[in-house]
PDB file as gemmi writes it, atoms N, CA and C in Angstrom:
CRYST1    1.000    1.000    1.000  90.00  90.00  90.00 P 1                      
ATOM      1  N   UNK A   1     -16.889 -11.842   8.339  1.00  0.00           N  
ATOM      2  CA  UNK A   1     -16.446 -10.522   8.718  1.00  0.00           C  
ATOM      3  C   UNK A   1     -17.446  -9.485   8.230  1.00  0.00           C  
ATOM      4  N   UNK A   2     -18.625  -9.843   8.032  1.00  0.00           N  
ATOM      5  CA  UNK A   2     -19.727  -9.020   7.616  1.00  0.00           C  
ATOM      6  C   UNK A   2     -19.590  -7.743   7.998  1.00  0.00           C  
ATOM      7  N   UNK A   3     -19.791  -8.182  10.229  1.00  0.00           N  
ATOM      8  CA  UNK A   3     -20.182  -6.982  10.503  1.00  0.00           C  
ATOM      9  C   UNK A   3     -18.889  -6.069  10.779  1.00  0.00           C  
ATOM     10  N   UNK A   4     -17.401  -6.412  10.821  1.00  0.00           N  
ATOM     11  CA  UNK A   4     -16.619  -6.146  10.661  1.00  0.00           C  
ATOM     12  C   UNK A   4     -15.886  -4.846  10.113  1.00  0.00           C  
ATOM     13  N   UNK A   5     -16.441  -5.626   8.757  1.00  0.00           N  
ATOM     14  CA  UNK A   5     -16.238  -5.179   7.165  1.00  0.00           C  
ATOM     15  C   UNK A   5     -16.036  -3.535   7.000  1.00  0.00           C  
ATOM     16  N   UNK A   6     -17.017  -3.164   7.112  1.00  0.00           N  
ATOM     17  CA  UNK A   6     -17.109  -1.748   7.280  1.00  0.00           C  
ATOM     18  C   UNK A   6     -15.722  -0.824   8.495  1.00  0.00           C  
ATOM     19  N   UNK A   7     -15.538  -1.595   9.344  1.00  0.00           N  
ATOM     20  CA  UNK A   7     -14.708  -0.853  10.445  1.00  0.00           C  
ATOM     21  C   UNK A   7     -13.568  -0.902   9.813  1.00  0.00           C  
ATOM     22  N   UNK A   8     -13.206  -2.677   9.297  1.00  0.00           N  
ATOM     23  CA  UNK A   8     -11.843  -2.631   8.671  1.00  0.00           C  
ATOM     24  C   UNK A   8     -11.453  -1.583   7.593  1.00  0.00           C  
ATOM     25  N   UNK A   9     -12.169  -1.695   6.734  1.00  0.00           N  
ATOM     26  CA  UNK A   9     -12.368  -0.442   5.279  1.00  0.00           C  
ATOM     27  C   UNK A   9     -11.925   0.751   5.666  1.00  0.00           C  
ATOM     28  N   UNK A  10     -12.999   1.242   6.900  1.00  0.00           N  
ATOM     29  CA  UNK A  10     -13.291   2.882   7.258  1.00  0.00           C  
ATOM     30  C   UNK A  10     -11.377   2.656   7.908  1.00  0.00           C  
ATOM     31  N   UNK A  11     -11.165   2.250   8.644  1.00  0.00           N  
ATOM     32  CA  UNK A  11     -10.388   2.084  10.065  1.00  0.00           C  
ATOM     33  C   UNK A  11      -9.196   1.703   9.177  1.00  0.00           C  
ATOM     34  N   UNK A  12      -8.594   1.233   8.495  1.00  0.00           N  
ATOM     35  CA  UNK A  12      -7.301   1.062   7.962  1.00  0.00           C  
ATOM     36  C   UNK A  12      -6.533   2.008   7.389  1.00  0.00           C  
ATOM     37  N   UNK A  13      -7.244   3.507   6.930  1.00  0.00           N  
ATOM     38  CA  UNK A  13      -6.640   4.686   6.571  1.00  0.00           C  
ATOM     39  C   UNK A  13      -6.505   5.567   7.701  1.00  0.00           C  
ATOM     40  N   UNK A  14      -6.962   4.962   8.573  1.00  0.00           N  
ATOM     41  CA  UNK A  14      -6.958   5.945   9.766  1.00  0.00           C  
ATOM     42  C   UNK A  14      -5.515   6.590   9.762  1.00  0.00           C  
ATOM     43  N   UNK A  15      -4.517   7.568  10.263  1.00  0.00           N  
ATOM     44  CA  UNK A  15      -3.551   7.744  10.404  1.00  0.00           C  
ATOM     45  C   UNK A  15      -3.486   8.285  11.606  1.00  0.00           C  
ATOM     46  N   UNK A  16      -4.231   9.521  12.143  1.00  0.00           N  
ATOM     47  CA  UNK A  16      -4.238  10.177  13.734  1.00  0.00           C  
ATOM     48  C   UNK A  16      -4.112   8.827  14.811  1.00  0.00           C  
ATOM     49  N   UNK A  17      -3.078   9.106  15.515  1.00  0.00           N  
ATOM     50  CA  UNK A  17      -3.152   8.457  16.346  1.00  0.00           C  
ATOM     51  C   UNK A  17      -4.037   8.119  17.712  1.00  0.00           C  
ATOM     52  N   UNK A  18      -4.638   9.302  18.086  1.00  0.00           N  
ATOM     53  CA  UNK A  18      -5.667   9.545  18.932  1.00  0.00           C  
ATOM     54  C   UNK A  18      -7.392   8.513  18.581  1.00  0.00           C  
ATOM     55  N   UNK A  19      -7.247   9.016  17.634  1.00  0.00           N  
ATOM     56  CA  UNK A  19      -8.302   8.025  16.539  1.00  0.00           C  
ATOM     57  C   UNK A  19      -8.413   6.725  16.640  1.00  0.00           C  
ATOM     58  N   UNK A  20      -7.050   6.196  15.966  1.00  0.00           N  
ATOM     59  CA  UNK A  20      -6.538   5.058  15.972  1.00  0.00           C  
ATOM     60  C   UNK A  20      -6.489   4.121  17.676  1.00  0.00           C  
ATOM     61  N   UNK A  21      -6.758   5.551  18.759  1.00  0.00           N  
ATOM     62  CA  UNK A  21      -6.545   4.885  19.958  1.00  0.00           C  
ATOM     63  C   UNK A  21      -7.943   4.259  20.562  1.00  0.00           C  
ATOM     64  N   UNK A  22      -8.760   5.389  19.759  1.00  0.00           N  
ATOM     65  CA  UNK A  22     -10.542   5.321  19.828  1.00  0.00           C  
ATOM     66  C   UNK A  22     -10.979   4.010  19.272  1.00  0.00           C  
ATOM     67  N   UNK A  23     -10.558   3.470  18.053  1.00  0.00           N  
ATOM     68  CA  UNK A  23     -10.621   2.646  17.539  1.00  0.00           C  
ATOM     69  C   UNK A  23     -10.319   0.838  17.979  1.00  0.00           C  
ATOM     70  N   UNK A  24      -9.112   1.292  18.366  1.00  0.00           N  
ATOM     71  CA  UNK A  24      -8.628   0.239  19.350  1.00  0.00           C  
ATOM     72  C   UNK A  24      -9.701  -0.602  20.601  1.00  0.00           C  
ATOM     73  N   UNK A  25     -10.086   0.511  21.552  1.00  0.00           N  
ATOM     74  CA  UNK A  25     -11.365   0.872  22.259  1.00  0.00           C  
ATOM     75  C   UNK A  25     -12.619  -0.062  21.932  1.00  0.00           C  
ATOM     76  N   UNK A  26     -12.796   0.792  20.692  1.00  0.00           N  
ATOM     77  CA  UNK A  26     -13.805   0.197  20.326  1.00  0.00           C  
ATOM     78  C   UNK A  26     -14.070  -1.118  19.891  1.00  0.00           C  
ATOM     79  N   UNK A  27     -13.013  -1.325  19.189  1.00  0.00           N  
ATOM     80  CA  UNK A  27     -12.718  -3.569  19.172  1.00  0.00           C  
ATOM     81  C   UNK A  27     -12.974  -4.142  20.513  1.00  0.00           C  
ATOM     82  N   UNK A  28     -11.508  -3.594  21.350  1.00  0.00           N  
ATOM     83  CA  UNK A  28     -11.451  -4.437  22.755  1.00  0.00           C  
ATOM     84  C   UNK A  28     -12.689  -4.308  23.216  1.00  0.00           C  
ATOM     85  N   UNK A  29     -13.744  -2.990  23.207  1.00  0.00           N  
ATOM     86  CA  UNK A  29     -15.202  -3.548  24.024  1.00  0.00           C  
ATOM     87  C   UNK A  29     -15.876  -4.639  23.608  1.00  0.00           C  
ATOM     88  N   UNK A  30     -15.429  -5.002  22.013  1.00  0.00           N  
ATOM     89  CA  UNK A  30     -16.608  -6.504  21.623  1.00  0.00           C  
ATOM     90  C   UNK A  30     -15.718  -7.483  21.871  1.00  0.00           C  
ATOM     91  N   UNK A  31     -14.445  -7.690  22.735  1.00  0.00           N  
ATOM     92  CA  UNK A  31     -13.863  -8.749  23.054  1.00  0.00           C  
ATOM     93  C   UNK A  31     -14.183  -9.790  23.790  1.00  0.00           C  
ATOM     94  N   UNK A  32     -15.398  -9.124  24.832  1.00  0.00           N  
ATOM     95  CA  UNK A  32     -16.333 -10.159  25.538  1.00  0.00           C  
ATOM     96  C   UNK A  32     -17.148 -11.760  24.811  1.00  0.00           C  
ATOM     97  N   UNK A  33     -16.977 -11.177  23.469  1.00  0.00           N  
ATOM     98  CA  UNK A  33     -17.776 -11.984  23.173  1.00  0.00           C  
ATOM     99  C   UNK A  33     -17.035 -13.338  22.184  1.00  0.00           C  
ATOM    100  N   UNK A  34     -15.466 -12.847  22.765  1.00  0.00           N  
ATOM    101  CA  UNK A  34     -15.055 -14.334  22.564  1.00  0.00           C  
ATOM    102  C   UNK A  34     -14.790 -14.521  20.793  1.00  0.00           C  
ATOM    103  N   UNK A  35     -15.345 -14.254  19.805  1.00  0.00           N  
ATOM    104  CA  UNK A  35     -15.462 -14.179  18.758  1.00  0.00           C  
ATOM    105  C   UNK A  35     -13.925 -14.228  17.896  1.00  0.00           C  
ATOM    106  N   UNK A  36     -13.498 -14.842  17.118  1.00  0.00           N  
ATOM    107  CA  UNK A  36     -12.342 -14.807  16.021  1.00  0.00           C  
ATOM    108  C   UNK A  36     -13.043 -13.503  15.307  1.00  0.00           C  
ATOM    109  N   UNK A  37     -13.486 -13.155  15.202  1.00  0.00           N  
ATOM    110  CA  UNK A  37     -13.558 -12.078  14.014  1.00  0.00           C  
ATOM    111  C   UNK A  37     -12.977 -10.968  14.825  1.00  0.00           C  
ATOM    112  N   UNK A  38     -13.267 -10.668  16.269  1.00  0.00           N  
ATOM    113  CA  UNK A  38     -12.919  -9.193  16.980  1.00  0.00           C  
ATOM    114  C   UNK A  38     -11.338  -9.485  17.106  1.00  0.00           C  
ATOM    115  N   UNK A  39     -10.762 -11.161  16.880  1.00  0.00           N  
ATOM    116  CA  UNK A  39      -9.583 -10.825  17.320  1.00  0.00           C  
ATOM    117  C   UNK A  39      -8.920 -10.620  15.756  1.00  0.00           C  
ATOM    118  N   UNK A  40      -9.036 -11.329  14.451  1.00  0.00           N  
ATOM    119  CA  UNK A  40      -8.844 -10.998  13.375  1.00  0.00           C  
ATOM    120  C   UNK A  40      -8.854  -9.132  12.914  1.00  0.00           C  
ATOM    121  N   UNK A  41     -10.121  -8.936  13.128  1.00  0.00           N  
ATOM    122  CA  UNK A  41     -10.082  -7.296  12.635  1.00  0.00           C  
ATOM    123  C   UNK A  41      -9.087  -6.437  13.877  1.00  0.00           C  
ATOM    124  N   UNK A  42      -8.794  -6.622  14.504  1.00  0.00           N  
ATOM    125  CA  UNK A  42      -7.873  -5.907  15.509  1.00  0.00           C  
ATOM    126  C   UNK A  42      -5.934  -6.287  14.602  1.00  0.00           C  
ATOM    127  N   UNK A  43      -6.341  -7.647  14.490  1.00  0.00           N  
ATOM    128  CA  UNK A  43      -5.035  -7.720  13.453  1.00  0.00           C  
ATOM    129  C   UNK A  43      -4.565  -6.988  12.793  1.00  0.00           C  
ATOM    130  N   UNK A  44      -5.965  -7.234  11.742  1.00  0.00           N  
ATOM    131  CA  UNK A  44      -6.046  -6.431  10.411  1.00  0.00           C  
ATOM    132  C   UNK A  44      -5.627  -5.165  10.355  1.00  0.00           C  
ATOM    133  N   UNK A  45      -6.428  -4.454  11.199  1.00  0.00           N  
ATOM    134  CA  UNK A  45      -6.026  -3.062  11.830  1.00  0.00           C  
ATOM    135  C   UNK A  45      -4.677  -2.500  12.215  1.00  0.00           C  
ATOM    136  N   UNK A  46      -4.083  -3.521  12.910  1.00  0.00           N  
ATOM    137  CA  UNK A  46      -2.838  -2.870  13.122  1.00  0.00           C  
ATOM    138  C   UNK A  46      -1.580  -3.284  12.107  1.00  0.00           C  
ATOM    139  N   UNK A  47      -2.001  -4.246  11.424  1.00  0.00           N  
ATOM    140  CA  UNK A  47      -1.186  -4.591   9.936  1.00  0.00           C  
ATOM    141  C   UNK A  47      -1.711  -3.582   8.682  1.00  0.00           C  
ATOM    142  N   UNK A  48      -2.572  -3.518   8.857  1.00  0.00           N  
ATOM    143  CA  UNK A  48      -2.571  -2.090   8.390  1.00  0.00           C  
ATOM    144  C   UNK A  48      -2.171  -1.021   8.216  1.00  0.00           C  
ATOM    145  N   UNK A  49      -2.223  -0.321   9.766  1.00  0.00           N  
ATOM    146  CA  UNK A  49      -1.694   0.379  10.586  1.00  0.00           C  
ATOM    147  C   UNK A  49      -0.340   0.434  10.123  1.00  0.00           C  
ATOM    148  N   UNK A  50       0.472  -0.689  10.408  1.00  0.00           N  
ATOM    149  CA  UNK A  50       1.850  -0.527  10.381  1.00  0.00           C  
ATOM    150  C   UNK A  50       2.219  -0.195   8.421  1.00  0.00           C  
ATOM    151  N   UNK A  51       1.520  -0.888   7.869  1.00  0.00           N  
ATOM    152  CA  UNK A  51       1.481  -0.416   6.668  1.00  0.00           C  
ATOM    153  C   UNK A  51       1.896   0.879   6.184  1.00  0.00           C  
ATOM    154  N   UNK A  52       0.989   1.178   6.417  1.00  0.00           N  
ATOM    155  CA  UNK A  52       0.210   2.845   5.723  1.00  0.00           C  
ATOM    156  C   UNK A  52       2.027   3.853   6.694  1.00  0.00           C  
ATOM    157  N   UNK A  53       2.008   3.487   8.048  1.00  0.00           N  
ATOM    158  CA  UNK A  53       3.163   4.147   8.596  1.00  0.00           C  
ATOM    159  C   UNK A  53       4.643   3.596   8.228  1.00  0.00           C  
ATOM    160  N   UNK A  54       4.795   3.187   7.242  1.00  0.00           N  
ATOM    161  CA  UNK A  54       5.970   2.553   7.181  1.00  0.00           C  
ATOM    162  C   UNK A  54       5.998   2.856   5.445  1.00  0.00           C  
ATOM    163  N   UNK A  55       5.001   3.873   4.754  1.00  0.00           N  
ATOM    164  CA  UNK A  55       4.766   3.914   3.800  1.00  0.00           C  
ATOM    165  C   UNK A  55       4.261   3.206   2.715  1.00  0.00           C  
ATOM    166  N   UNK A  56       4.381   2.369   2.520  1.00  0.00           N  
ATOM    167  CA  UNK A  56       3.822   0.857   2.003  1.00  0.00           C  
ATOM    168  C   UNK A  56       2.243   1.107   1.469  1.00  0.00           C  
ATOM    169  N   UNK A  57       2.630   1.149   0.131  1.00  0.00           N  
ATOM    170  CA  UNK A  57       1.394   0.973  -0.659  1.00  0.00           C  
ATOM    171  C   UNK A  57       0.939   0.278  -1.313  1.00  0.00           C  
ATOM    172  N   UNK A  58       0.233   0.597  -2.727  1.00  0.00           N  
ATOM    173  CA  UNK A  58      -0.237  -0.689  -3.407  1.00  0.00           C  
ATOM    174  C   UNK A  58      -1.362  -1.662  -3.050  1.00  0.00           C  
ATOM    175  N   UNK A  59      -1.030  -2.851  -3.369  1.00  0.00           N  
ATOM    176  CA  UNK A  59      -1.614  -4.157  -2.811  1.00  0.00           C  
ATOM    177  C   UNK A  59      -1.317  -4.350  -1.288  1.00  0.00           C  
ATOM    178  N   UNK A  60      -0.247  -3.549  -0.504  1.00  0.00           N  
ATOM    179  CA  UNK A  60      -0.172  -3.931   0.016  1.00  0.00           C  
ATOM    180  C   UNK A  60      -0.559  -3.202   1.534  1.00  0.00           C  
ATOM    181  N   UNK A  61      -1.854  -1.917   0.866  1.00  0.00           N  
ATOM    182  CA  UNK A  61      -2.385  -1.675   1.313  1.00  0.00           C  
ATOM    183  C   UNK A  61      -3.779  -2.394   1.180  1.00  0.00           C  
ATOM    184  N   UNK A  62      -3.818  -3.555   0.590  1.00  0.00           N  
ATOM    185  CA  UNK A  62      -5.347  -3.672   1.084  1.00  0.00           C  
ATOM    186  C   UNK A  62      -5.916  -4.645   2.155  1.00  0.00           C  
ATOM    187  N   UNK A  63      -6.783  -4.708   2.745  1.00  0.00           N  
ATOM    188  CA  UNK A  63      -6.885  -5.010   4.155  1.00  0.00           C  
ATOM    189  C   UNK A  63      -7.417  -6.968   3.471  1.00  0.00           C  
ATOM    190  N   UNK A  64      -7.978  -6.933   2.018  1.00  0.00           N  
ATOM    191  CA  UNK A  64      -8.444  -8.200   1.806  1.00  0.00           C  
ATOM    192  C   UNK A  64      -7.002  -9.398   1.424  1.00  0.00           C  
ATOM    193  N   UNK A  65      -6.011  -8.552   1.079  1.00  0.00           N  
ATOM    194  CA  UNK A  65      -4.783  -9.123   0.893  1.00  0.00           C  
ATOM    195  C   UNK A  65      -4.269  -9.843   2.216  1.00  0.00           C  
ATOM    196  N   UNK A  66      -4.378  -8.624   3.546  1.00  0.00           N  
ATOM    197  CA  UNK A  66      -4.046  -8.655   4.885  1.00  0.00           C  
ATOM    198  C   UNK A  66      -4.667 -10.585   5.416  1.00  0.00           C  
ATOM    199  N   UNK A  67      -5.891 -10.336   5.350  1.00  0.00           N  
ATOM    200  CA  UNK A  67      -7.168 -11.648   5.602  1.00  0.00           C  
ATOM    201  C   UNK A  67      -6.135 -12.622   4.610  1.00  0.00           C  
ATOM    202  N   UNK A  68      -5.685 -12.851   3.698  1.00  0.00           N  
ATOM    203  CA  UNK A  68      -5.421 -13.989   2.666  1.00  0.00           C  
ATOM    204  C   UNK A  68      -3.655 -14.258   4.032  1.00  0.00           C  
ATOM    205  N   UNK A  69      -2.827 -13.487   3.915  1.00  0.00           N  
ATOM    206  CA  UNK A  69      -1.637 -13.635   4.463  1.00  0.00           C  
ATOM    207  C   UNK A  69      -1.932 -14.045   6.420  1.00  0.00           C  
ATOM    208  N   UNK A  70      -3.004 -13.615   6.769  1.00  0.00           N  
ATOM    209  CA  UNK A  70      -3.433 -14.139   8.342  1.00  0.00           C  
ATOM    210  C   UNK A  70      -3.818 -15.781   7.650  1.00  0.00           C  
ATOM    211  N   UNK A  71      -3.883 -15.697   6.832  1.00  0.00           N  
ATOM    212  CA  UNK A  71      -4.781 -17.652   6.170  1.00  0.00           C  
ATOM    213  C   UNK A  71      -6.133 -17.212   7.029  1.00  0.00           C  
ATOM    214  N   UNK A  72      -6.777 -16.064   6.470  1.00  0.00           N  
ATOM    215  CA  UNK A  72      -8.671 -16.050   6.855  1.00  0.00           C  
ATOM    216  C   UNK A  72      -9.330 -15.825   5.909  1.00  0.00           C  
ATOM    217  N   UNK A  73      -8.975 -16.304   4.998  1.00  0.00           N  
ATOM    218  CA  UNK A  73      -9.765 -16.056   3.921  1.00  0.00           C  
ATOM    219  C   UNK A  73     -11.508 -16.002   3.967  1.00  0.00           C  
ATOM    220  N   UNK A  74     -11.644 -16.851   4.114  1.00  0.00           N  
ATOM    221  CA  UNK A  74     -12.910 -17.344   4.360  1.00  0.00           C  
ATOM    222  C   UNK A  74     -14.027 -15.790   5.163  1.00  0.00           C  
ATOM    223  N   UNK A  75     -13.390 -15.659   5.718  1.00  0.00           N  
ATOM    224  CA  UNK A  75     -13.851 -14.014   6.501  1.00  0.00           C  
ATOM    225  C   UNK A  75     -13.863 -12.749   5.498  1.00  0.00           C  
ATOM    226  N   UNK A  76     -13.336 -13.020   4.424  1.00  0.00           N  
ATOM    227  CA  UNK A  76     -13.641 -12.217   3.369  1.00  0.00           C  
ATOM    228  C   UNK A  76     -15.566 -11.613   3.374  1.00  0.00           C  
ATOM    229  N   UNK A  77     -16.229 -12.908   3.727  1.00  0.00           N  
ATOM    230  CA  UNK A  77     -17.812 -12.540   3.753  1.00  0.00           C  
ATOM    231  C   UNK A  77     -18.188 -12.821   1.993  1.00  0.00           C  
TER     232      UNK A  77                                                      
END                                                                             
């Protein structure tokens, strides 16, 4: 999740929804390429997502916790 990494981080506090719609966007365009990681970080993102809107903090805001409970560890990088 190297190249990932950075989107998940930046992209999991997102809260605007408009943003969040940009964002979306921007995954589904690297969907062409077939890849587990574009479909993992789109996960991540919206488990996130639902997170942060449902109030939910802590640990259980962090997106590397998120990767351990999908069983992706390994994508940690």
């Amino acid at each position: 999740m190297l190249i990932g990494q950075p989107l998940v981080v930046a992209g999991s506090v997102i809260t605007d929804v408009a943003t969040r719609d940009r964002l979306r966007a921007i995954v589904a365009s690297f969907a062409y390429q077939c890849c587990e990681e574009i479909v993992v970080i789109s996960r991540v993102l919206e488990s996130m997502w639902d997170r942060l809107d449902g109030g939910r903090g802590g640990r259980l805001m962090d997106w590397q916790e998120v990767l351990l409970e999908l069983g992706k560890p390994v994508l940690l990088g």
